[in-house]
Each structure stands twice: as C-alpha cells, then as structure tokens.
C-alpha positions in Angstrom: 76.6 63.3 50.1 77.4 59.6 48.8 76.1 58.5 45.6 74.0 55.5 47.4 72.1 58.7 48.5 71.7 60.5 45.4 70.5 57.5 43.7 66.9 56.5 43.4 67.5 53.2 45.7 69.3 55.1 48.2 66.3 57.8 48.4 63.6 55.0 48.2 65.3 53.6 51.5 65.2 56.8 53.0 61.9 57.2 52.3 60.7 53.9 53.9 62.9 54.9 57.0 60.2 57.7 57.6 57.1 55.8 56.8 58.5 52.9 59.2 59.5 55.7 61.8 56.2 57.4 61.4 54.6 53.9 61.9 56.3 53.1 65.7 55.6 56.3 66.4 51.7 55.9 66.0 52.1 52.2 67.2 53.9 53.9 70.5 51.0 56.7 70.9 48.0 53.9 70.1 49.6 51.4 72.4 49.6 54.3 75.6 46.2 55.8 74.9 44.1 52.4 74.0 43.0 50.1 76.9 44.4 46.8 76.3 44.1 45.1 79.8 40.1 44.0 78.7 37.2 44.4 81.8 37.9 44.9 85.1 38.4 41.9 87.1 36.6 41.0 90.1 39.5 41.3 92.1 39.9 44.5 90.6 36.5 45.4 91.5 36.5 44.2 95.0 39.7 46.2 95.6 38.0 49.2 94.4 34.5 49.2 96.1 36.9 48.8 99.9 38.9 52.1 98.7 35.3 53.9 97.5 33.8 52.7 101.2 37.0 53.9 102.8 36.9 57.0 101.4 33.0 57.7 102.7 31.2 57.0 99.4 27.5 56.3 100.7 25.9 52.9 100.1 23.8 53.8 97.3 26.6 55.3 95.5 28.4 52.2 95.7 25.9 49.9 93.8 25.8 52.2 91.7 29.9 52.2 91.2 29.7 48.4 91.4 27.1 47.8 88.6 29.3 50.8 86.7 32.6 48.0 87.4 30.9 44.8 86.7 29.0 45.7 83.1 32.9 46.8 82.1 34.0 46.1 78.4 37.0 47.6 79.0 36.6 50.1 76.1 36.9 54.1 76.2 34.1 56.4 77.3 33.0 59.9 77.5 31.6 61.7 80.4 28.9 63.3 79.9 28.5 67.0 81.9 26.0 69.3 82.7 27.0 71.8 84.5 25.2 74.4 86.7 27.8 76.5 88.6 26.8 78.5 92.3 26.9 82.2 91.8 27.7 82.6 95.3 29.9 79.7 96.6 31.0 79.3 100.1 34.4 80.4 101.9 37.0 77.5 101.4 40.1 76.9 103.4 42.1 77.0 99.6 40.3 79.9 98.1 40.1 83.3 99.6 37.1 85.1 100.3 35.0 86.0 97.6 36.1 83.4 95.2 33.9 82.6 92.2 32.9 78.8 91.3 35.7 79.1 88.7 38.1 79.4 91.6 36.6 76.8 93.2 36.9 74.0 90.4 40.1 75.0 89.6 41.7 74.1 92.7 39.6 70.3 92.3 40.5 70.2 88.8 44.1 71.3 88.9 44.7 67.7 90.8 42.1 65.9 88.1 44.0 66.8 84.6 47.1 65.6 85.4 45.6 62.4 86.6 43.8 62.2 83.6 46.2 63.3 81.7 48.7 60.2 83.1 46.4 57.7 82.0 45.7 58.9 78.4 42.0 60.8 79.6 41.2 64.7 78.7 38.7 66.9 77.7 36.9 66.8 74.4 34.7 69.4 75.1 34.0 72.5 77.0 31.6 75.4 76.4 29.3 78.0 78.4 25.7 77.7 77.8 24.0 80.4 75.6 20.3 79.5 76.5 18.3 77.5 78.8 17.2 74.4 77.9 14.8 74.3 74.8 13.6 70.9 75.0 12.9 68.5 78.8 10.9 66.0 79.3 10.5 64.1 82.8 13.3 66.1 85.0 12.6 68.5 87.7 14.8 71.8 88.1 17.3 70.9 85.1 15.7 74.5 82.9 19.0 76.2 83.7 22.9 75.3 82.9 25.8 77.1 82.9 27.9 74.8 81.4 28.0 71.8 79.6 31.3 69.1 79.0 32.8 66.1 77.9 35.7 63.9 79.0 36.9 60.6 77.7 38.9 58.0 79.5 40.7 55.4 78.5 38.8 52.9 81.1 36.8 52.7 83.6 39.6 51.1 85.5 41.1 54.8 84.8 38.4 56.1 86.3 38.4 54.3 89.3 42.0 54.7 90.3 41.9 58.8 89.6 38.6 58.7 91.6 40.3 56.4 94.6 43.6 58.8 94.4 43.7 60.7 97.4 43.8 63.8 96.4 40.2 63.1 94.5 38.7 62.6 97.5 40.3 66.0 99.5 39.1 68.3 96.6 35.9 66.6 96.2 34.2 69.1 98.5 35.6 72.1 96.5 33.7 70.8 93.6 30.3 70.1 95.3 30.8 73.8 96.5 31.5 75.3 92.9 27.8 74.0 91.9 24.6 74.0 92.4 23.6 70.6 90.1 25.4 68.9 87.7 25.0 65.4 86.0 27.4 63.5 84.6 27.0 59.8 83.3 29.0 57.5 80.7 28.6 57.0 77.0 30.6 54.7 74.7 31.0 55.8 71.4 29.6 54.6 68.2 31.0 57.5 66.5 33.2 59.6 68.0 35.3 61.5 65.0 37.4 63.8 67.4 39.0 60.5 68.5 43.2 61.5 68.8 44.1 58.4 67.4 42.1 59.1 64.2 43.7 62.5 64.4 47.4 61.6 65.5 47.6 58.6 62.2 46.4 62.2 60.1 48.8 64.6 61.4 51.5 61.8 61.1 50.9 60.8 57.8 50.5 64.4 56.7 54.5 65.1 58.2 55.7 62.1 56.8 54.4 62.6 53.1 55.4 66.2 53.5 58.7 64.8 54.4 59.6 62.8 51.6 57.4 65.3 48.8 60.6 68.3 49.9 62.9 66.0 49.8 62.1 64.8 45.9 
C-alpha cells in the first residue's frame, strides 16, 4: 500500500470517491424512476385515445381516459384497488379446469409486472381483507372485498403505453374473469413515505458511511 494511501489526504480522497460514487449512483436510479418528460402532449394524447378505440375500449371509457390524459401533471400516482375476487371463475383457454381467481390473475399479471416494472412502476401494497367493510356511505354492493392494493407509476404516459401494449389488451379478459367487482382509481401523493427514492438515498448513504467508518 503507498504512503499517499496511508496518509490522511490520501484516505480523505478515497473517501470522497465513495460519497461521489454513491451520489451518481442515486442521480442514475432518480433520473430512471422520476418522470421528467412533464404532461402528456396532445399529440400524445390523440395517439393514445386511436390505440384505446382500436383496441375496443367503449365510448364512455374513453372520456373518461381522455379527461384522465388531459388533467396530466406528469407526476407519479398510485392506484388505488379494491378487489373482490370470483370464487368460481370460468374455464379459460390458458388455465385448466378448475383454476382459482389466483390462477387467473396471474396469467394477466405475469405480462403487467414486467411492463411495470420497465418503466419504473410496482406494487406498494398488497394484502387479503380480514373483515368486511366497517364504514360505506353512498355505494351499492361494495360490503364485501377480498383484497385491497396499491400501485404507483411513474406517469400516466406509463400507464397508457402498458395499457395500449398488446398483450394488455389479450389478458384483459382473464382479469375481468378472476373478479367479481373491483375499483381502482388514481391518487397523487401528498405524503407518500414508502417512496424508493426516499429509501434508495437511505440505504445508499447508510453503505457509503458504513464504507468509510471500516475503513478508518
């Protein structure tokens, strides 16, 4: 080991080297999984509502979609789910008979992760309901869940290009087939603390301090 090492210069520069590695390293991980390309243009927009009417999406789905596109900030968001699964789903041409609704969303969500997955989306949450529901107000049949679950996505413009990928629309029907009601609709965060680029600068930081605290 050369004395420009062993000296306290030499392990000061060393030191910095991690930090400033450390740093591109979050820089690299912030850049992928924050939207920096602002709203959706109308382009954009236009492109996507001829791919949703190609694909069969019903009128009022569309305005729906449209108004979703249009009101875009271009931040993250989290899907909300609830999620009521069919105890006694139909025979489909992937599954064999007797397949549960587990079965059944598998094969449409196999295709959805790594989509999501590609363009810096995933689950947050995902849990089986213990109760039905202790409080409604102004909702018909929505006593009973089975589920419940959350998703974030970088964009909407994420959203729209997994939801126009081809595949989306072939499994669709196996996910219609696993339920028997769901809702899902779109939040953005005002706090959101299981955010991973809160917990990616912590786990970073934590390596690199640890780092340079051995090597003292």
């Amino acid at each position: 080991m050369s004395n420009q090492e062993n000296s306290p210069r030499g392990s000061s520069l060393s030191n910095r080297n991690i930090l400033i590695f450390t740093g591109i390293l979050y820089v690299l991980f912030s850049s992928w999984y924050t939207h920096l390309s602002g709203p959706m243009t109308n382009e954009e927009i236009d492109r996507a509502l001829a791919g949703l009417t190609k694909n069969g999406m019903k009128q009022e789905d569309l305005k729906k979609w449209e108004k979703f596109m249009r009101t875009d900030t271009g931040n993250q968001f989290i899907m909300l789910n609830a999620i009521d699964m069919n105890p006694s789903p139909p025979k489909m041409p992937k599954t064999p008979e007797g397949s549960g609704p587990e079965e059944l969303m598998d094969i449409y969500m196999e295709h959805m992760y790594s989509e999501q997955l590609k363009r810096a989306s995933h689950p947050v949450f995902f849990g089986q309901a213990v109760h039905t529901v202790l409080d409604i107000a102004g909702i018909d049949n929505a006593t009973s869940w089975t589920h419940g679950a959350l998703f974030r996505y970088r964009s909407r413009a994420d959203l729209i290009e997994i939801a126009l990928h081809p595949s989306s629309y072939e499994r669709h029907e196996y996910k219609i087939a696993a339920l028997t009601k769901t809702i899902a609709y779109p939040i953005e965060p005002t706090i959101y603390l299981s955010d991973l680029r809160f917990l990616v600068l912590l786990i970073l930081s934590l390596i690199s301090v640890s780092i340079i605290a051995i090597r003292r």
